[in-house]
N, C-alpha and C positions, 0 to 999 in steps of 0.2 A: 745776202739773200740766196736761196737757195731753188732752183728752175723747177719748179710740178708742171710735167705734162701727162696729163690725164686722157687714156682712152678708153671713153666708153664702147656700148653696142650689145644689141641684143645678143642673146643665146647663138652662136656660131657662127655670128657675125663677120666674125677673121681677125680679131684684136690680137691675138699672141701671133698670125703669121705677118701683121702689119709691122709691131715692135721689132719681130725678128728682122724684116728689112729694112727699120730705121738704122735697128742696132747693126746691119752688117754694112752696111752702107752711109747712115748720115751721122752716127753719131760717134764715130774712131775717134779715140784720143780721149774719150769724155770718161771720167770717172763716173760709173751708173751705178743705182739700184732700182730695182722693181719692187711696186708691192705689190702684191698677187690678192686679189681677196674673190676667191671663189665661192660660189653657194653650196656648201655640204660637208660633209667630212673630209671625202677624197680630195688631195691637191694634184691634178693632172701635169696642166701647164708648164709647172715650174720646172718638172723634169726637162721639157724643150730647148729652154732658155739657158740651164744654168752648165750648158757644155756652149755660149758667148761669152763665156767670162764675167757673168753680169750676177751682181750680189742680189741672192731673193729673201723676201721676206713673206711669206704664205701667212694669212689670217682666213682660215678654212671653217670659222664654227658660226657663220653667220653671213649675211649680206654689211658690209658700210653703211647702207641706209638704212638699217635695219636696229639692230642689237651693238656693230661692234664701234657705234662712233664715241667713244669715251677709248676702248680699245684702242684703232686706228688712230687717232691721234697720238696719246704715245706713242705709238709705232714709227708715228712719222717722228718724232721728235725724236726719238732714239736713234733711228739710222741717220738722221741728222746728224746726231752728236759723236754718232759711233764710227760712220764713213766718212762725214764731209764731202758727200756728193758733189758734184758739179750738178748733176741733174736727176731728180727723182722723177720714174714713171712708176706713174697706177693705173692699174687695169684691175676696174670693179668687177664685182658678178657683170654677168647677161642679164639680169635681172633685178640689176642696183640703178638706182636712179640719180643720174647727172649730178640734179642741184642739192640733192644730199651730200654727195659726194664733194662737190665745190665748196659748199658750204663749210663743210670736215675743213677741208685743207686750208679756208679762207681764216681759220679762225685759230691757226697755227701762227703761232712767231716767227721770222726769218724766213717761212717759206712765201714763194709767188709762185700766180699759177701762167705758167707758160702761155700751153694752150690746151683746150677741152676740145678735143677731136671724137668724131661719135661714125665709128664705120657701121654701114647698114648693106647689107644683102639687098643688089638690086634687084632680083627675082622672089624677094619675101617678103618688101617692104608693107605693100596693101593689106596681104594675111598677117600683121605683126599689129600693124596700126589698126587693124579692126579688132585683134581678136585681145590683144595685149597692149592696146592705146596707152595706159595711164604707166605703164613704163616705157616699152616705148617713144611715145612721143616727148616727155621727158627729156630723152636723151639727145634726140633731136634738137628740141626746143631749145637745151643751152650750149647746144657746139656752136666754137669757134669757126669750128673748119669739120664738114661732112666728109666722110673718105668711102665712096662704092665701091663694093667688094662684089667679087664675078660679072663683072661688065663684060669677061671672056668668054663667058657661055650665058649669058642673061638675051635674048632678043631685046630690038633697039625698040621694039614697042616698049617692052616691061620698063628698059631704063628710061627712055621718056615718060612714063606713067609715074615712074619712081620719082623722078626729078620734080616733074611737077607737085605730087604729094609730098616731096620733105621741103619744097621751096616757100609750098601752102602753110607749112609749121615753120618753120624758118626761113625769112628770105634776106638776114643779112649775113648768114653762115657763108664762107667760101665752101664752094662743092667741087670733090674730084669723079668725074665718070671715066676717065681714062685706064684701062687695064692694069693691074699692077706693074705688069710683066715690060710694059711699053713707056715705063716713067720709072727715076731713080728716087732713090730715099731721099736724096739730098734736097730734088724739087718737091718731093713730098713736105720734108721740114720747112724748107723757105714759105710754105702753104700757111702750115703751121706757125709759124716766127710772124706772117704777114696779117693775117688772121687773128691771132693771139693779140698781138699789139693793136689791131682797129678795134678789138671787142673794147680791152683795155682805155684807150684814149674813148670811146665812146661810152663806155660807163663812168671816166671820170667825170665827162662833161655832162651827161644826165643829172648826175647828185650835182654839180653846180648850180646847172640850170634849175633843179629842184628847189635846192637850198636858199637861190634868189627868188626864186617865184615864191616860194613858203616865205619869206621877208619882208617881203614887196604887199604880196597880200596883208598880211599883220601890220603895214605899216598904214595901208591903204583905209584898213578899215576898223583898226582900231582909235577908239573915243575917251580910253583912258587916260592915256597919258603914261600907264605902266609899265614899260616893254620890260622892264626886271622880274616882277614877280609874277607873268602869268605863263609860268610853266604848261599849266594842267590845260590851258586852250592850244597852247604849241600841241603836247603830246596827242589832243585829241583829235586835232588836226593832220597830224600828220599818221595816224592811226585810221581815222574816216579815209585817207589819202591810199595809203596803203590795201585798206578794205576794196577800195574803188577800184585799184589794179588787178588786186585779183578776181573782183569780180566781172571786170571786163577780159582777163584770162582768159574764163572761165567760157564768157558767154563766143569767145571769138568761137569757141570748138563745137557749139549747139549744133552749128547746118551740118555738120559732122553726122550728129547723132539724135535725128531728128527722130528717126524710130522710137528712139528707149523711151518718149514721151507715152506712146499708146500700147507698151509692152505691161503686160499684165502675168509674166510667168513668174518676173522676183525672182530669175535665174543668173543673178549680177555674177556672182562668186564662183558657184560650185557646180554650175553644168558644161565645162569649156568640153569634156568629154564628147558629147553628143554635136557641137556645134565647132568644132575646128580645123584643121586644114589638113588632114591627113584622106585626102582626095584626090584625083588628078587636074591637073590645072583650068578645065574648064569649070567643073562643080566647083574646084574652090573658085575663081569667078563670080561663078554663075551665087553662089551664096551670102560672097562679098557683097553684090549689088543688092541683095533683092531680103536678107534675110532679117526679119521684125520680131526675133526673139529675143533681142536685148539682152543676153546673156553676157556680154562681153565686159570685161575688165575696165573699159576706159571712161568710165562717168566719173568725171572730176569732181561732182560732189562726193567722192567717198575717196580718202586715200590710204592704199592696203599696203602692208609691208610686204616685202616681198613671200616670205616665211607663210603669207596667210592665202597667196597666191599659188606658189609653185613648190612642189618639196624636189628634193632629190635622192637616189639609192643608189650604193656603192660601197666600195670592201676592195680590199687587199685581199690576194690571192696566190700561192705557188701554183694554181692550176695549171698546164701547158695547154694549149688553143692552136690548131692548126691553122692556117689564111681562110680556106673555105670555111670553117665551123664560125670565124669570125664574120663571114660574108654573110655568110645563112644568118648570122644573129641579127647584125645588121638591119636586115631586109626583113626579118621578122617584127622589128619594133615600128613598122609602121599600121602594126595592125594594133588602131586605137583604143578596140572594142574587149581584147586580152590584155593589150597593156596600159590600158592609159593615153593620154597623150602626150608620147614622148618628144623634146623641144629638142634635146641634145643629150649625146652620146660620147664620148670618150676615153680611152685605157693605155695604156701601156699593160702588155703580157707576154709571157716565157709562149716561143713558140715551140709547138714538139720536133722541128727542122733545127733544132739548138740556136737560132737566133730570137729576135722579140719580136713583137708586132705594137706598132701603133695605131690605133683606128680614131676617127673622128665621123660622128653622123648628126645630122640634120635632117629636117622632112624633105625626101624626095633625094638626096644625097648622102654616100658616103665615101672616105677617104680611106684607104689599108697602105700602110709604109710599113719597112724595117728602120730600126734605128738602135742605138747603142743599149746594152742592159741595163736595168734599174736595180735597185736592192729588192724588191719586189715587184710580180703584176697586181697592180691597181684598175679598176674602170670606176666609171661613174655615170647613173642617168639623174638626167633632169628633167620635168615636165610637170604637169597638172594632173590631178588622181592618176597616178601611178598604182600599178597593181603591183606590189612586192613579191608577194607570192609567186605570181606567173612570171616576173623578171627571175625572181631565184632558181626558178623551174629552168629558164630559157638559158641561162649562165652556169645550171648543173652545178647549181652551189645548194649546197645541203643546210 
């Protein structure tokens, strides 16, 4: 068998600076590969990673839970066959959802899943789960083990507020609030290892307990005498059974979204423009609480691919890019009303100082480093109506 640990997490969440402190820290000695499965053409990431020594494998033309789960299997089967890992990690889109995901890897030969770890921004968490619930929450829902990211600059209101809200969606997840910086990979993994194995041991004894109580009853109250040939009351039964869980799912999340009852705009999809978080921290608050437009993503009677949700834009480039022109771009894509609303941000590019620049942005942050050359500069945005035009304009790409 072969070890899948899976991390999720929304849009710049921290999933590739997580792996890199597993990989420099907990995981030495371990024969790795990564699958990478970003949302877009551009693959950013991989560049980071694959100066660990760690074999990648990019699936860039779709979301996992989307288009590429006939793909991604192969995939996994292949680097199965072709590495003989010791331990396979995935790192879906921002934008791919957990139990797709699980599900993909569940229904592979020889692989197990470790653990499903789901790292969440504790200063984004309320703007993600209101505006982007139905993946989101998702992700939350089926980790093993939650991992808070910037608990170093987050106020211990927000991560109390956060804890609360993902313990609301999940409260048998192990949760870390501990700083990256103030804990090792290796107690990060034992998190993981410990976590991993109680989901494990408690989903086997669920389907036990299922499978006897489903027996138990058929034996209770059946009058025929038949128990050989009545298949079609089994399947029906445990089909009504099934229906029942997800519809009590369904119903735990309603005090959630008690608004969208009396919402009359039919803004589910395609208005996140006008209603999202590219505000300063109190309005967004102030919006979280109070706002009855029901425009938000997260109503569980409808479930969207990601694809019909979020797009993304981006290109390879030889263009050279000073720090500040990078800075100014940066700082420009928070303006929602010219670009969209952009979720995340990304690139590797040739600086005109003959070194690169790496940038990473999210709302209300951004990241500029140097780091080693690429074969080209690449960036990548991701968001909801994105304005292409006005990104090409702002990137001085013709």
């Amino acid at each position: 068998m072969t070890k899948i640990d899976i991390f999720s997490g929304f849009l710049g969440a921290g999933k590739t600076t997580l792996i890199r402190k597993l990989i420099a820290e907990a995981y030495q000695g371990e024969k790795l590969v990564l699958i990478e499965n970003e949302f877009g053409e551009i693959a950013i990431d991989g560049g980071f990673l694959k100066d660990a020594g760690v074999e990648i494998t990019e699936m860039n033309s779709g979301c996992i839970c989307c288009t590429l789960v006939g793909d991604f299997t192969k995939a996994l089967k292949k680097v199965m066959e072709d590495y003989a890992p010791d331990r396979i990690i995935i790192e879906p889109s921002g934008v791919g959802k957990l139990s797709d995901v699980a599900r993909a890897v569940s229904g592979v030969e020889g692989a197990k899943i470790g653990a499903k770890v789901t790292v969440v921004d504790a200063g984004k968490c309320r703007m993600y789960m209101r505006n982007f619930g139905e993946f989101f929450n998702d992700q939350v829902e089926n980790a093993d083990l939650i991992v808070m990211s910037r608990t170093d600059t987050a106020s211990a209101e927000k991560i109390l507020a956060a804890t609360e809200l993902l313990k609301g969606l999940n409260d048998h997840a192990g949760l870390i609030t501990t700083p990256w910086s103030q804990i090792s990979g290796l107690q990060i993994r034992e998190a993981m290892e410990r976590n991993g194995l109680q989901a494990e041991m408690e989903r086997l004894a669920h389907e036990h307990e299922h499978h006897h109580e489903h027996e138990h009853e058929h034996d209770e109250h059946c009058t025929c005498g038949c128990h050989d040939h009545d298949h079609e009351h089994e399947e029906h039964e445990h089909h009504h059974d099934h229906d029942h869980e997800e519809h009590e799912h369904h119903h735990d999340h309603d005090h959630d979204h008690e608004h969208d009852e009396h919402c009359t705009c039919g803004c589910h999809d395609h208005d996140h423009e006008e209603h999202e978080h590219h505000h300063d921290h109190d309005h967004e608050h102030e919006h979280d609480e109070h706002c009855t437009c029901g425009c938000h993503d997260h109503d569980h009677e409808h479930h969207h691919h990601a694809d019909e949700v979020f797009t993304s834009w981006g290109m390879e480039t030889p263009r050279k890019f000073s720090q500040a022109e990078i800075q100014a771009l940066l700082d420009a894509l928070a303006d929602e009303a010219k670009y969209g609303a952009v979720l995340r941000a990304k690139g590797i590019v040739d600086a005109s100082d003959g070194e690169w620049i790496y940038f990473d942005y999210v709302p209300g942050e951004s990241d500029i480093r140097r780091g080693a050359a690429a074969v080209t500069g690449r960036f990548c945005v991701i968001g909801s109506g994105l304005k292409e035009d006005a990104l090409k304009e702002l990137f001085h790409i013709e």
